[in-house]
C-alpha positions in Angstrom: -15.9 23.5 16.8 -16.2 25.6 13.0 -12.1 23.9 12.9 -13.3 20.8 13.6 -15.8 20.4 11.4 -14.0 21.8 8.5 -10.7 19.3 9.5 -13.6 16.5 9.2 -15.4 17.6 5.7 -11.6 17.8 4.4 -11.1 14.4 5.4 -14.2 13.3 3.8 -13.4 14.9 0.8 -10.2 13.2 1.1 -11.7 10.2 1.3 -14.1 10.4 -1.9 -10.9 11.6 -4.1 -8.8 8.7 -2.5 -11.5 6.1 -3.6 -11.8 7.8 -7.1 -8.1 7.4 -7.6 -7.9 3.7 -6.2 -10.8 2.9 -8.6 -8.8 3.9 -11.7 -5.6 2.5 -10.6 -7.2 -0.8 -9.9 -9.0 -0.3 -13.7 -5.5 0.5 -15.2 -4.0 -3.0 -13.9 -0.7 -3.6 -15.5 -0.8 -1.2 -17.8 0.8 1.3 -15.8 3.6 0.1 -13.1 3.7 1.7 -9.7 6.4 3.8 -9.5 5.1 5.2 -12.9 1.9 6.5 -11.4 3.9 7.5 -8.2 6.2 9.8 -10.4 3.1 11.0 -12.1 1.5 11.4 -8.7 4.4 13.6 -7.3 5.1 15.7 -10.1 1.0 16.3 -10.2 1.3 17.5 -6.7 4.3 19.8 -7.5 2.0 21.4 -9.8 -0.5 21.7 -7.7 2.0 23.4 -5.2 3.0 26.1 -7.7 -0.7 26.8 -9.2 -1.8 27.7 -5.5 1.3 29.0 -4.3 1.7 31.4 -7.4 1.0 34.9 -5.1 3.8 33.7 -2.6 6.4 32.5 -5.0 9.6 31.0 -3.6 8.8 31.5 -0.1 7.1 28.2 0.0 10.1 26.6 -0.4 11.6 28.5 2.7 11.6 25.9 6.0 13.5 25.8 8.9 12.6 22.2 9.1 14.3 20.6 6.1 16.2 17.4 8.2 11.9 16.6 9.4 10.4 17.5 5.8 12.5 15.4 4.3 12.3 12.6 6.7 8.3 13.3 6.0 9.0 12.8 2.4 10.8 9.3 2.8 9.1 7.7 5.1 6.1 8.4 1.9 7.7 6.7 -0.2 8.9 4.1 1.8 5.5 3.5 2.9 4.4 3.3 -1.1 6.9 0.4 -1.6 5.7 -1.6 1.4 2.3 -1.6 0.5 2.9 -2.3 -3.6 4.9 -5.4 -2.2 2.6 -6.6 0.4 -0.3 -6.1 -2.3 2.2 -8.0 -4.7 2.8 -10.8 -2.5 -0.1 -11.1 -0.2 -4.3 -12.0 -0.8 -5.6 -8.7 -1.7 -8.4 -8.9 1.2 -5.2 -9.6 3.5 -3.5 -6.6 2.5 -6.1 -4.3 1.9 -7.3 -5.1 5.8 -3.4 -4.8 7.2 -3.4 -1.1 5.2 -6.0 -0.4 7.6 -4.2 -0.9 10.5 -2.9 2.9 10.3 -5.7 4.6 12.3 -4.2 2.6 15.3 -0.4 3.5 14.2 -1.8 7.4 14.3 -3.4 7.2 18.0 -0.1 5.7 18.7 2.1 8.2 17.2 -0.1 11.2 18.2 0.3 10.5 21.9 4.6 9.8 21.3 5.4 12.6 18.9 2.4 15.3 19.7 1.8 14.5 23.4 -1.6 14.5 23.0 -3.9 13.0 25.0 -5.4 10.0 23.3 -8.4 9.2 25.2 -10.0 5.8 26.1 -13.4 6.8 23.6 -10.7 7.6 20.9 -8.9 4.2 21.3 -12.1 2.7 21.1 -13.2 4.4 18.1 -9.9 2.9 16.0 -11.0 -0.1 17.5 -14.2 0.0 16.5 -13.2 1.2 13.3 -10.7 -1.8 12.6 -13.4 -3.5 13.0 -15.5 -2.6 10.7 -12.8 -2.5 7.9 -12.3 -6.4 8.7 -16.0 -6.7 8.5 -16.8 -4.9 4.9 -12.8 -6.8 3.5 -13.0 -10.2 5.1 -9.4 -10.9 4.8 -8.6 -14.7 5.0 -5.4 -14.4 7.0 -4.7 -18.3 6.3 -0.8 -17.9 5.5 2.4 -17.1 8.1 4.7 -15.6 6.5 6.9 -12.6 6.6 5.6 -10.4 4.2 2.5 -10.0 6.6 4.7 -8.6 9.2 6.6 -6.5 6.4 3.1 -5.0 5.9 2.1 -4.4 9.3 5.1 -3.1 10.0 5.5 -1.0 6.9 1.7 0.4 7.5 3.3 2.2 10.3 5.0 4.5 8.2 1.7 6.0 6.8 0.4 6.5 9.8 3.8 8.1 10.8 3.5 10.7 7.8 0.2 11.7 8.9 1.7 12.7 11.9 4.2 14.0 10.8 2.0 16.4 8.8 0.5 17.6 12.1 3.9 18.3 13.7 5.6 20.3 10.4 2.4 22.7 11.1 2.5 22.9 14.5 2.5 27.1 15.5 5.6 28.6 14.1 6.4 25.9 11.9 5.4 25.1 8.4 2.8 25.8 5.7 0.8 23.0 4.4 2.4 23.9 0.7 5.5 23.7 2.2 4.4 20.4 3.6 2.9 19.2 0.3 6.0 20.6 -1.9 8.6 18.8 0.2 6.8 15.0 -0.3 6.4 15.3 -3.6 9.3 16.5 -4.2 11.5 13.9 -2.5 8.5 11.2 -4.5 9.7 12.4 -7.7 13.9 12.0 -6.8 12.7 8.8 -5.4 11.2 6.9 -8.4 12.5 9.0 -11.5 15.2 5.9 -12.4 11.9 4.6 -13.4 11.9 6.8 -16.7 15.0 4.9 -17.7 13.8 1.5 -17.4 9.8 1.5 -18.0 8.3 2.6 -21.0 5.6 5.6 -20.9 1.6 3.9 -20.4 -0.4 3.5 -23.7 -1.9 6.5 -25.0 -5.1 4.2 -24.1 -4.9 4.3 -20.8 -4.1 8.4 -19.8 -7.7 9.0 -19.3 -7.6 6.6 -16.2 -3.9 8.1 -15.2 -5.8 11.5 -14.7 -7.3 9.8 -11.8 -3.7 10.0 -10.2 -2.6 13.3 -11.7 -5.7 15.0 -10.2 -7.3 13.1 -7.3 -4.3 11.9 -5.8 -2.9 14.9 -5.1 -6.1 17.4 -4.2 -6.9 14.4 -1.7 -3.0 14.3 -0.4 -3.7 18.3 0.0 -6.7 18.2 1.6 -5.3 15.5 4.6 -2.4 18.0 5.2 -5.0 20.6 5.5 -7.1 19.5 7.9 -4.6 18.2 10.5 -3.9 21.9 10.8 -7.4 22.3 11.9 -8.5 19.5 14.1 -6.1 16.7 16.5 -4.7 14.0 14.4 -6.1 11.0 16.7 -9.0 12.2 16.5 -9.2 12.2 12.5 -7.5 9.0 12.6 -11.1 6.6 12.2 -11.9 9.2 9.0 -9.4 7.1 7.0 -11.5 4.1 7.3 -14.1 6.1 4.9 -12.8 4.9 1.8 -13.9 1.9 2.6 -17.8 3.1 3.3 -17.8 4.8 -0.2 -16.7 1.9 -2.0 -19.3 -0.6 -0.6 -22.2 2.9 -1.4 -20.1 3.5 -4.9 -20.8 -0.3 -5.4 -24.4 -0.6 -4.6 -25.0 2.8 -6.6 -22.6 2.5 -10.0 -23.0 -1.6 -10.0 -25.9 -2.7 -8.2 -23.9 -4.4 -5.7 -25.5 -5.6 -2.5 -23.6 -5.7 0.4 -23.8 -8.5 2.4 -25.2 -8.4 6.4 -21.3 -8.6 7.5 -20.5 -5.9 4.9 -23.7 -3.2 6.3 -22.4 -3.8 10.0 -18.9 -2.8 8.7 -20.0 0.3 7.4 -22.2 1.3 10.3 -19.2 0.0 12.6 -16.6 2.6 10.7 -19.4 5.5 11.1 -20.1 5.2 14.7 -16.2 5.3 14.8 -16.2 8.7 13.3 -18.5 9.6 15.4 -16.8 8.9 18.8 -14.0 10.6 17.5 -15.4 13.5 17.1 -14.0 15.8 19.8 -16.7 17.5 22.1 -17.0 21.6 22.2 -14.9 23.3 25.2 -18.1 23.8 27.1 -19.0 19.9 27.2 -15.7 19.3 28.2 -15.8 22.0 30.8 -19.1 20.0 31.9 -17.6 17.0 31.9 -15.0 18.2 34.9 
């Protein structure tokens, strides 16, 4: 229960740093493209890697599982493009709500890759959970076209690295720096043509890039982290949390009140979290 419960305050605090970082990257606009702030991003999180891997040294870079880490690494940043074109090309509500969709694509791949046993309260939790997203973003959803299938589609990759996180730790396998080194790593092969054909952000602007350089990737951390700890379907509903802390961050920093469809939203995505939590041994002894 003590791994549980730390697996779920990591995913918390992965969810605060997460809406920190899409706060300032929404504030930036323009003035920084994408695969700028995902090269910053990655090369952050290298950083990161060596300042807490100083005492092992080269070591974390030892796997026996290079062919999966680095499938782990592209399907990353093959999920990042999907989701800066769909947001490109799509209503934001609309895309924000079909980014959602990955709690579902994470029951799904937990139960094909990790055989685990996905049960009917967890389904209903992501259910639940989808729900409430819809509720608080009230996408429109009035166009048919293919770039919302290109989304949904694409969301499954981020729900595949979560995954995939899980099963690089599994026992014998991986550390979470090891993990975390390999993603970024590939990130930053990935978009560096974009330092010969972008110009470097405004000196202006670095105080908002920090919220990449330094939430990004403690939050990134801290979800490869607690999948070690705790079953990955049943921290799938935790990623809907972003989404509470907004509509709070809004009624605190702002003075933004939520609508009624907006409250139900929020209390929809906890009581999702809460049927997800998995029950102690003895309760599911109990239960037989």
């Amino acid at each position: 229960m003590k791994s549980q419960r730390l697996a779920v305050g990591l995913m918390i605090g992965q969810a605060i740093l997460f809406a920190v970082e899409t706060a300032m990257i929404h504030h930036l606009g323009s003035r920084a493209s994408a695969m700028q702030l995902a090269l910053l991003r990655s090369s952050a999180g290298l950083l990161l890697v060596g300042s807490l891997a100083w005492k092992t040294g080269w070591s974390v870079l030892k796997t026996s599982q290079l062919p999966l880490q680095m499938l782990r690494g592209f399907v990353s940043v093959i999920y990042l493009w999907v989701l800066i074109y769909s947001f490109a090309h799509l209503p934001f509500a609309d895309a924000t709500a079909i980014s959602y969709t990955q709690a579902a694509y994470i029951a799904v791949f937990s139960a094909l890759i990790l055989n685990e046993r996905v049960a009917p309260l967890k389904w209903a939790a992501t259910a639940i959970g989808t729900v409430g997203a819809v509720l608080i973003v009230k996408p429109a959803f009035l166009d048919r076209n293919i770039v919302y299938l290109i989304a949904l589609i694409g969301t499954s990759f981020n729900g595949l690295s979560f995954v995939l996180n899980k099963y690089l730790q599994r026992p014998g396998g991986d550390s979470e720096l090891t993990t975390m080194f390999y993603v970024n790593a590939v990130a930053v092969v990935c978009n560096l043509p974009v330092l010969a054909t972008t110009a470097l952000p405004e000196r202006t602007v670095w105080p908002w890039v920090s919220g990449v350089l330094i939430f990004g990737p403690l939050g990134m951390y801290a979800g490869i982290v607690a999948v070690r700890y705790a079953s990955a379907s049943s921290l799938g509903p935790y990623t809907f949390l972003r989404l509470v802390i907004a509509v709070i961050g809004g009624v605190v920093l702002f003075h933004e009140i939520p609508d009624l469809l907006s409250w139900l939203g929020v209390i929809a995505i906890l009581s999702s979290c809460l049927l997800a939590v998995e029950p102690p041994p003895r309760a599911l002894k109990a239960a037989r």
